[in-house]
N, CA, C and O atoms as a GROMACS GRO file, in nm:
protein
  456
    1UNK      N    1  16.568  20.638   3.532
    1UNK     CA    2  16.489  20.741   3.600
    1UNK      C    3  16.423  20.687   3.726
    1UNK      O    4  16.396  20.755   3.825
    2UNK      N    5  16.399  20.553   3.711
    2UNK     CA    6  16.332  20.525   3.885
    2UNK      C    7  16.417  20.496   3.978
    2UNK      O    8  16.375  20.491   4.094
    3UNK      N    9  16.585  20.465   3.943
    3UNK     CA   10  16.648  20.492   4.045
    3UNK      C   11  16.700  20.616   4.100
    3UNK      O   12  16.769  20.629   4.201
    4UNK      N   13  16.644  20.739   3.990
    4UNK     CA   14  16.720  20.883   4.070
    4UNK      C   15  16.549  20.885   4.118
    4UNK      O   16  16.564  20.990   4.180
    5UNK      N   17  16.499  20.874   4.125
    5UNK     CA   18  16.257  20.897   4.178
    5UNK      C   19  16.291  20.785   4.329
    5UNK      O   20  16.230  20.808   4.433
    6UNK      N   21  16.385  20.676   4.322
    6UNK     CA   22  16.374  20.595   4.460
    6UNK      C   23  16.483  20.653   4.539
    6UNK      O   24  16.485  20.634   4.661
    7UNK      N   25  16.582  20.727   4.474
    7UNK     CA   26  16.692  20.785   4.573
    7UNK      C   27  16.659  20.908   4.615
    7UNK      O   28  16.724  20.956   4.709
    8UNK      N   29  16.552  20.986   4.554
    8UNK     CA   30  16.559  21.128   4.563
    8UNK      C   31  16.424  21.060   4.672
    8UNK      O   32  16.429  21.122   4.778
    9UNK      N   33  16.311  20.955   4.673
    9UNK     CA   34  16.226  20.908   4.814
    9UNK      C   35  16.284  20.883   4.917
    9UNK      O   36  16.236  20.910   5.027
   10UNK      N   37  16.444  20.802   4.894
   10UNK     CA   38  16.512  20.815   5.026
   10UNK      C   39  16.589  20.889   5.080
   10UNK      O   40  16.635  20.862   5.191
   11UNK      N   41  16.616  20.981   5.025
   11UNK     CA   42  16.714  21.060   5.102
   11UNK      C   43  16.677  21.194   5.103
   11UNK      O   44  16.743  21.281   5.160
   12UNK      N   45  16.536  21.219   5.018
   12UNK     CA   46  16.480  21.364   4.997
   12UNK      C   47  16.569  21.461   4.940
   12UNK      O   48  16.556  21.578   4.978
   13UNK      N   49  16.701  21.418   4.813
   13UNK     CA   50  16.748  21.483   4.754
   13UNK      C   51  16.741  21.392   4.645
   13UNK      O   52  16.713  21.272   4.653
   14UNK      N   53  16.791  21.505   4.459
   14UNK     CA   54  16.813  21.429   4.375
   14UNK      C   55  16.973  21.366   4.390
   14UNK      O   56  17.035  21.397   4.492
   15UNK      N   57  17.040  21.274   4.284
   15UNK     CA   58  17.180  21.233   4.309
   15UNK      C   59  17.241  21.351   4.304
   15UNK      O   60  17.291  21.401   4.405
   16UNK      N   61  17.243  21.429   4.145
   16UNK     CA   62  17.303  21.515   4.214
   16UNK      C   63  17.234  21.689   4.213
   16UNK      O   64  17.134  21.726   4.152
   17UNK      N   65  17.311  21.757   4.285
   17UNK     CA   66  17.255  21.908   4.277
   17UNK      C   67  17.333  21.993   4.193
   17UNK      O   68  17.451  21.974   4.222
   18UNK      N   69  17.323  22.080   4.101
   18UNK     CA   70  17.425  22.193   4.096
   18UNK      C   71  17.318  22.286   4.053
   18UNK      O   72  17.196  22.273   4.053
   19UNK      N   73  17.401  22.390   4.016
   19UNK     CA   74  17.341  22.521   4.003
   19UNK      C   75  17.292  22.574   3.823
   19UNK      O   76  17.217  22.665   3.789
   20UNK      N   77  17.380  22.464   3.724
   20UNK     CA   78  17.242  22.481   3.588
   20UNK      C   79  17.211  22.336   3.592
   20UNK      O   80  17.262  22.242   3.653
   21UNK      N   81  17.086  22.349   3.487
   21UNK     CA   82  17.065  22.198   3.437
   21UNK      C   83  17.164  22.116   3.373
   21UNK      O   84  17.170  21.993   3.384
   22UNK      N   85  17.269  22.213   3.284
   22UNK     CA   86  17.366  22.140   3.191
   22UNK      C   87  17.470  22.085   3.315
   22UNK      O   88  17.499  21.966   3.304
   23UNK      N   89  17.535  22.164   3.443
   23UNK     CA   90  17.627  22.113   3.511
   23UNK      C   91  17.518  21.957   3.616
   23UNK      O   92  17.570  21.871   3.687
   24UNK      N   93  17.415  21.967   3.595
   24UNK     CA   94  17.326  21.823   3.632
   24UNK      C   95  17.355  21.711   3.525
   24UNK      O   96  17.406  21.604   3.558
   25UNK      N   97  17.322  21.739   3.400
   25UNK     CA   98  17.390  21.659   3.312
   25UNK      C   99  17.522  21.624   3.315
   25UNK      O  100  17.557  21.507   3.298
   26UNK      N  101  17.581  21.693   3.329
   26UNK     CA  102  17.763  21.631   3.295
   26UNK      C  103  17.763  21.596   3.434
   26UNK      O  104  17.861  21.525   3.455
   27UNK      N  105  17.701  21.612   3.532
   27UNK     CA  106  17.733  21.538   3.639
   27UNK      C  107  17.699  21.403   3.598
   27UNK      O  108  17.787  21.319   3.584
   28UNK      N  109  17.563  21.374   3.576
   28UNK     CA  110  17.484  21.229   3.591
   28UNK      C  111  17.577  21.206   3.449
   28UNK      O  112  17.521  21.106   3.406
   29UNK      N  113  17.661  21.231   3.371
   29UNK     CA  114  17.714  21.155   3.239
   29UNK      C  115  17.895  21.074   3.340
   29UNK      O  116  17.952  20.965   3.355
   30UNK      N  117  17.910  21.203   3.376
   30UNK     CA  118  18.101  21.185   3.459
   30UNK      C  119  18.094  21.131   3.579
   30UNK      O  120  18.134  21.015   3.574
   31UNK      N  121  18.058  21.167   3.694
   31UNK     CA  122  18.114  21.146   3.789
   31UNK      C  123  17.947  21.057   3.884
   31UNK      O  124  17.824  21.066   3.889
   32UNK      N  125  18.056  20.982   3.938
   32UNK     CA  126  18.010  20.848   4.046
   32UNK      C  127  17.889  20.881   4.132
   32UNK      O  128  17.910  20.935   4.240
   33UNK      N  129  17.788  20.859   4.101
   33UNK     CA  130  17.634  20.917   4.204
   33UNK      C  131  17.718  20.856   4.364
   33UNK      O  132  17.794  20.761   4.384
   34UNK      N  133  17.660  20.964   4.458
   34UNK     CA  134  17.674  20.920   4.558
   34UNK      C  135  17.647  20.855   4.642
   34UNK      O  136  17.529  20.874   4.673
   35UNK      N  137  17.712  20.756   4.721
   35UNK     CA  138  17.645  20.650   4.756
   35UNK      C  139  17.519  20.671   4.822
   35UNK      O  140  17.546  20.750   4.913
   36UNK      N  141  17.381  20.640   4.827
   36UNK     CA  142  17.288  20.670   4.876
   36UNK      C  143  17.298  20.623   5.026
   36UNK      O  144  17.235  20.697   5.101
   37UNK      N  145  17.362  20.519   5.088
   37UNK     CA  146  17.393  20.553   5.221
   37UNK      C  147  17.454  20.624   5.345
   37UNK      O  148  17.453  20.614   5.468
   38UNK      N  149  17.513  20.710   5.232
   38UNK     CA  150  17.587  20.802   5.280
   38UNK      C  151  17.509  20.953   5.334
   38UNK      O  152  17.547  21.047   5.404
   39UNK      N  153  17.370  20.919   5.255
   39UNK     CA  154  17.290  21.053   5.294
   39UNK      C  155  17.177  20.957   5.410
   39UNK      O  156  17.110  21.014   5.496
   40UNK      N  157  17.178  20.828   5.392
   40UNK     CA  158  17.044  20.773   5.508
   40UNK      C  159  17.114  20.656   5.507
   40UNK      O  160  17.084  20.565   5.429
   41UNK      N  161  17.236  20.644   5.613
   41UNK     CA  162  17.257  20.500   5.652
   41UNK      C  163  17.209  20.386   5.717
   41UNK      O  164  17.266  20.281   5.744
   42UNK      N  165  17.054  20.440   5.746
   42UNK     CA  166  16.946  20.332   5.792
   42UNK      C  167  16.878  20.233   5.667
   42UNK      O  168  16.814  20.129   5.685
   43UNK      N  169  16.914  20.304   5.522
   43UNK     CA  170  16.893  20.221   5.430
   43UNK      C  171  16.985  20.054   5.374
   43UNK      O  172  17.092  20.025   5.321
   44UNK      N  173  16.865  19.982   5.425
   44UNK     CA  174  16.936  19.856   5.374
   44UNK      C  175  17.058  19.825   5.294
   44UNK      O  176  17.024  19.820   5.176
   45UNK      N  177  17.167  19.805   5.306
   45UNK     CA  178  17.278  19.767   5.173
   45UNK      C  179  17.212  19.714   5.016
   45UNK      O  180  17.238  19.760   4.905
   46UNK      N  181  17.111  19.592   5.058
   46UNK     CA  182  17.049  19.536   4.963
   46UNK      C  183  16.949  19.612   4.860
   46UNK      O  184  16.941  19.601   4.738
   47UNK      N  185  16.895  19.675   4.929
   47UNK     CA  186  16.826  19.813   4.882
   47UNK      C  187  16.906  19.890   4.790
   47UNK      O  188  16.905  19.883   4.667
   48UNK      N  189  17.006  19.995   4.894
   48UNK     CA  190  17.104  20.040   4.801
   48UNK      C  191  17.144  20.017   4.686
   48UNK      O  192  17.152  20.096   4.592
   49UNK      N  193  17.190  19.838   4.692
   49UNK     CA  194  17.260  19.760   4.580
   49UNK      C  195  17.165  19.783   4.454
   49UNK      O  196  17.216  19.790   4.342
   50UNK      N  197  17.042  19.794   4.470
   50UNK     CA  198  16.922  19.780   4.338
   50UNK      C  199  16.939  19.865   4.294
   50UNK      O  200  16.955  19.871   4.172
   51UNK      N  201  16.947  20.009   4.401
   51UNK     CA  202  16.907  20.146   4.310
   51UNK      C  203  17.017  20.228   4.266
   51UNK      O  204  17.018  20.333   4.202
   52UNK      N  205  17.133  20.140   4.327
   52UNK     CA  206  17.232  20.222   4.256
   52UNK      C  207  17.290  20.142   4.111
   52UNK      O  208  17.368  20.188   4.027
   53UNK      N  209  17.225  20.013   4.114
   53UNK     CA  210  17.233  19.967   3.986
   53UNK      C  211  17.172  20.021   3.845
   53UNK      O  212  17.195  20.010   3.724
   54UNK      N  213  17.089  20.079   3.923
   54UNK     CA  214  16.960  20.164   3.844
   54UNK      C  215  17.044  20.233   3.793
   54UNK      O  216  17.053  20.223   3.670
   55UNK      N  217  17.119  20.309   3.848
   55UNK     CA  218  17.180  20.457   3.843
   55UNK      C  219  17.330  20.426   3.780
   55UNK      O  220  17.388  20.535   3.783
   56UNK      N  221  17.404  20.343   3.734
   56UNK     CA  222  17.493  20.258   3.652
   56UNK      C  223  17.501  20.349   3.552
   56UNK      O  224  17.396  20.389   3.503
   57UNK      N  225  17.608  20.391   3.512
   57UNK     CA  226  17.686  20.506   3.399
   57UNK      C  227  17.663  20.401   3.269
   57UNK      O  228  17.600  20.434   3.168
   58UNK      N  229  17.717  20.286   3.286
   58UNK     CA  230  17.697  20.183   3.157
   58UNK      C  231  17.567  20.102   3.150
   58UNK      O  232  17.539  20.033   3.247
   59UNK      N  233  17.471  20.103   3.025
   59UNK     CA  234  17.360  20.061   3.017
   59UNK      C  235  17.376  19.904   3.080
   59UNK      O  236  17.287  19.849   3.144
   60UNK      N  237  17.478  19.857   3.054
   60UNK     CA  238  17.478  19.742   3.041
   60UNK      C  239  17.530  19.645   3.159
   60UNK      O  240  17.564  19.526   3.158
   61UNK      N  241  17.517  19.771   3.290
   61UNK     CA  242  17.574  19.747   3.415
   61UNK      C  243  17.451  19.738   3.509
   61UNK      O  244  17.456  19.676   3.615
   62UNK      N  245  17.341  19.802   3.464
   62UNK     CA  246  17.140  19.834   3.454
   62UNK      C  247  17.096  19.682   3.480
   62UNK      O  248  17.160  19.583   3.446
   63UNK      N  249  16.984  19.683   3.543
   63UNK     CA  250  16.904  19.575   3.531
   63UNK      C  251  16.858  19.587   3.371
   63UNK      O  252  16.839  19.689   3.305
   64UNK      N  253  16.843  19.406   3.320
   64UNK     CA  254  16.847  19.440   3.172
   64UNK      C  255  16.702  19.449   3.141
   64UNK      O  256  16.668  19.442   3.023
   65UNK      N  257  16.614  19.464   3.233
   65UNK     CA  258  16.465  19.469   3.213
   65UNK      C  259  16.365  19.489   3.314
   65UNK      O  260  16.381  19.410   3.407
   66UNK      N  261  16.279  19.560   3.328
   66UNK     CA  262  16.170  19.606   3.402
   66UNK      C  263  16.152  19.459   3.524
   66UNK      O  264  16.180  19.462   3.644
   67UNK      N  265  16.113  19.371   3.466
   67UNK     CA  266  16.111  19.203   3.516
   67UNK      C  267  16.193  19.152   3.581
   67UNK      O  268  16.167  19.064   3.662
   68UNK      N  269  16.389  19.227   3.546
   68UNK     CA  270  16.440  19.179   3.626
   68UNK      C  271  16.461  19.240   3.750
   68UNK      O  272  16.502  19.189   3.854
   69UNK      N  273  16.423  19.376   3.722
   69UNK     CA  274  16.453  19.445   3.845
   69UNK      C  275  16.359  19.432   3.952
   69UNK      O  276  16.405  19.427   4.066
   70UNK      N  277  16.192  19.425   3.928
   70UNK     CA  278  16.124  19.358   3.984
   70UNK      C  279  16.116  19.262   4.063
   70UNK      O  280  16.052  19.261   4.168
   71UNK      N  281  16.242  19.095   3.973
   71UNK     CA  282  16.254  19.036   4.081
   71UNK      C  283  16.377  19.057   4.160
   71UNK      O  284  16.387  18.984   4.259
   72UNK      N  285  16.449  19.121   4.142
   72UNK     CA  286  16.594  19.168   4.252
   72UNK      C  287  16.431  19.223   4.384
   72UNK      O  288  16.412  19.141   4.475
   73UNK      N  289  16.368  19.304   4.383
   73UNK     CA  290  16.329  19.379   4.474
   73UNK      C  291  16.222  19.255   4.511
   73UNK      O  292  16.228  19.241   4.634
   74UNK      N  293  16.160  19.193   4.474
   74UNK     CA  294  16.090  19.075   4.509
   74UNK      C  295  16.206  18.995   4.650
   74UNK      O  296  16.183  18.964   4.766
   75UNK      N  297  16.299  18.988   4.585
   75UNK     CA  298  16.429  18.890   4.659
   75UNK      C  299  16.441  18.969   4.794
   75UNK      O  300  16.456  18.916   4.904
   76UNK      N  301  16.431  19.099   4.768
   76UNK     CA  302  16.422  19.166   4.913
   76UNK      C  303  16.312  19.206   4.992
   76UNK      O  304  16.327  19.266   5.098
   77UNK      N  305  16.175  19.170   4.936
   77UNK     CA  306  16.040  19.196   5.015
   77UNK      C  307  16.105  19.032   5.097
   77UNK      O  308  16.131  19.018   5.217
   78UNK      N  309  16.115  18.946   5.010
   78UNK     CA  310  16.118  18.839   5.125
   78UNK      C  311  16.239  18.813   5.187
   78UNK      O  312  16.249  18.694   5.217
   79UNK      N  313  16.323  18.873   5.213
   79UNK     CA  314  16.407  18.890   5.270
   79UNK      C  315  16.402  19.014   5.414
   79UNK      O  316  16.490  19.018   5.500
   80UNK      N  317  16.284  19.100   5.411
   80UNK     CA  318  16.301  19.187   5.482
   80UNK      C  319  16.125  19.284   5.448
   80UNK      O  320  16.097  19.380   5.377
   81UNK      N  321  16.062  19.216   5.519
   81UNK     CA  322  15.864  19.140   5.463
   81UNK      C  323  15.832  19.298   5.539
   81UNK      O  324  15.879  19.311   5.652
   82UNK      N  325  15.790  19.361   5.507
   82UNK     CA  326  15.730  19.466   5.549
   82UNK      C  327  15.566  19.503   5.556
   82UNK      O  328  15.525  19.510   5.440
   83UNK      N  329  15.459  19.528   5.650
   83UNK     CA  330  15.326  19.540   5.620
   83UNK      C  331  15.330  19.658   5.629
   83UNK      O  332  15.420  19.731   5.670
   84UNK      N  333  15.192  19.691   5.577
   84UNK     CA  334  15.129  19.834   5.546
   84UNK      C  335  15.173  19.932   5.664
   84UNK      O  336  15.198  20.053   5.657
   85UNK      N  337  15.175  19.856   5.760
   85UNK     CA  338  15.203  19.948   5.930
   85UNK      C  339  15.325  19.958   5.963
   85UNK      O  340  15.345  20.016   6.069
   86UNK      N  341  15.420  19.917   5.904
   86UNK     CA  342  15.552  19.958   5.894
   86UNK      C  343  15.585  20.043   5.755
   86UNK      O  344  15.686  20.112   5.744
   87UNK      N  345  15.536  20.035   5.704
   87UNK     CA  346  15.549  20.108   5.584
   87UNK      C  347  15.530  20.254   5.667
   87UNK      O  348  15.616  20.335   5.703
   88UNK      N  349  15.408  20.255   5.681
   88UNK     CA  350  15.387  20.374   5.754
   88UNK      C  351  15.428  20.420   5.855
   88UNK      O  352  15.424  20.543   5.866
   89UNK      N  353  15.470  20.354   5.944
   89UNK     CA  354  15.559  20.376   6.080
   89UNK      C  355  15.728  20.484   6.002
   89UNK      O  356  15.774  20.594   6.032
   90UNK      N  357  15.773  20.372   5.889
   90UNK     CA  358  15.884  20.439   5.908
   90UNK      C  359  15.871  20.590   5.824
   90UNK      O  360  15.937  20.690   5.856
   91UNK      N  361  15.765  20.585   5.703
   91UNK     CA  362  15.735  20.745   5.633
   91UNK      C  363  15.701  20.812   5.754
   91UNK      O  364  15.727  20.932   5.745
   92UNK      N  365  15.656  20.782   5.855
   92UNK     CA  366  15.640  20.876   6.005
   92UNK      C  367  15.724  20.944   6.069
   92UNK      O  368  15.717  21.044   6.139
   93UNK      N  369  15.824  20.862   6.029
   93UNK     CA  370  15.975  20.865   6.124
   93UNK      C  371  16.063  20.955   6.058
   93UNK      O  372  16.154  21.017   6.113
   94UNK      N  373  16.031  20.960   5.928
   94UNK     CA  374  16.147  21.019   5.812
   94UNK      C  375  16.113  21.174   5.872
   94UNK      O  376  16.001  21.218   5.900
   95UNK      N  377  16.251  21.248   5.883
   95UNK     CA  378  16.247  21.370   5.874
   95UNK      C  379  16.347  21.409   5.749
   95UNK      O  380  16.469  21.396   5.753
   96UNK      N  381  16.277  21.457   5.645
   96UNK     CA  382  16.417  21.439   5.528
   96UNK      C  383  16.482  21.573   5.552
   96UNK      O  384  16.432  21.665   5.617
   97UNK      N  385  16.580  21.574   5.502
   97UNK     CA  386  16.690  21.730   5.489
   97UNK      C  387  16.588  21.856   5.433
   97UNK      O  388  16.518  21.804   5.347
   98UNK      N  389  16.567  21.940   5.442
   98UNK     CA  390  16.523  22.060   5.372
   98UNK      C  391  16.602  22.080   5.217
   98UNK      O  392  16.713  22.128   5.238
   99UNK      N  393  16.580  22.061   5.081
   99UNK     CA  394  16.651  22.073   4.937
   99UNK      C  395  16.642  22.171   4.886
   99UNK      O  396  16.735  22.234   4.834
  100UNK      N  397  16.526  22.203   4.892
  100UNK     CA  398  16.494  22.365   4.769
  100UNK      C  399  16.386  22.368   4.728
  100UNK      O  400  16.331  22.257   4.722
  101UNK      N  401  16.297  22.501   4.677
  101UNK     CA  402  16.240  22.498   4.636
  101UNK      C  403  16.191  22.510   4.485
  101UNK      O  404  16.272  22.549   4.402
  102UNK      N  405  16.073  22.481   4.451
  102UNK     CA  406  16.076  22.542   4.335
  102UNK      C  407  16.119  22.673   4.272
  102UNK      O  408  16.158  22.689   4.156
  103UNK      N  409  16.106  22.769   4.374
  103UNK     CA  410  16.120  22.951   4.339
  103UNK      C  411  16.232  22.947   4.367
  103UNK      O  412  16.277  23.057   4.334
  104UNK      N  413  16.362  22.846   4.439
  104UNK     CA  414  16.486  22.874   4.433
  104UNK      C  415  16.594  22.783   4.365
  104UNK      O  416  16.715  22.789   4.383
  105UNK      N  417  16.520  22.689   4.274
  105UNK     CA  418  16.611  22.594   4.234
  105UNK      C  419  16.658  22.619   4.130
  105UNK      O  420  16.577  22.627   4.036
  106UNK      N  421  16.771  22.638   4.106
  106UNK     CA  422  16.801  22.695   3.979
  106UNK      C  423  16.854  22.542   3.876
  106UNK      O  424  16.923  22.551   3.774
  107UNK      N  425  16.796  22.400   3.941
  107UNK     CA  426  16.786  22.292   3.816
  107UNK      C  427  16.617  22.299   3.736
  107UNK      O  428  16.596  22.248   3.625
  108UNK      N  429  16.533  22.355   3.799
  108UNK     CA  430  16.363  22.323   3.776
  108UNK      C  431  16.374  22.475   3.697
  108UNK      O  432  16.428  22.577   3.740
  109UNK      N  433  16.290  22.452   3.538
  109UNK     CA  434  16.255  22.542   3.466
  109UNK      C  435  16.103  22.561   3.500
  109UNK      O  436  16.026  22.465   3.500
  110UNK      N  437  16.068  22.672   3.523
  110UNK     CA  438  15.927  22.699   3.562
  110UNK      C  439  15.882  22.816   3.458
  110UNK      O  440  15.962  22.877   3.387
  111UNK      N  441  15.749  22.837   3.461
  111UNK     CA  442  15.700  22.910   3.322
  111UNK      C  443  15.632  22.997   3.434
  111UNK      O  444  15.642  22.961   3.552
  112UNK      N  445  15.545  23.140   3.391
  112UNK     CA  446  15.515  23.199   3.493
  112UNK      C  447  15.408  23.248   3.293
  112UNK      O  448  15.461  23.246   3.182
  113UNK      N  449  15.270  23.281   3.325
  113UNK     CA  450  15.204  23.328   3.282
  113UNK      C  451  15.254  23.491   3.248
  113UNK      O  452  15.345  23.541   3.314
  114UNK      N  453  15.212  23.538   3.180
  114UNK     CA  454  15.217  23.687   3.161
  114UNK      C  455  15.105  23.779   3.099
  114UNK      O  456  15.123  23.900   3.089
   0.00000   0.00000   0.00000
């Protein structure tokens, strides 16, 4: 789940979209998430490499622990050192795609009082 929460921060979509929740499931069970550079090719390869590991059909293809994935992304703060003012520079810069809303998404179950 934190690699579809870090792909859906970079590219301002989830992996995938369809039109029920069940065709979201058999997507994320069958077929190949898309490469996340393909929607923001300003994203690092190395980057990529983490979160689409995340996103791995076989458990056992996954980082095998919270710790390790931690340090994969450790390996890339110092590899590519970012401060608070670039952090923010580039969330400045992001204009993400327009996705949907809540009142039109037909994956989000919403409850409405009565």
């Amino acid at each position: 789940s934190l690699g579809a929460l870090a792909y859906f921060l970079l590219t301002g979509s989830p992996p995938f979209v369809r039109k029920t929740p069940m065709q979201v499931v058999v997507a994320h069970s069958h077929e190949p998430v898309p490469p996340l550079r393909s929607a923001r090719a300003e994203v690092p390869p190395d980057l990529e490499a983490v979160i689409m590991r995340c996103l791995e059909k076989f458990p056992e293809r996954r980082f095998p622990s919270a710790r390790a994935m931690e340090q994969a992304l450790a390996v890339l703060a110092e590899q590519m050192p970012w401060s608070e003012e670039d952090a923010e520079a580039w969330w400045q810069g992001r204009v993400l795609p327009a996705t949907h809303t809540v009142e039109d998404s037909p994956t989000l179950v919403t409850a409405t009082a009565k």
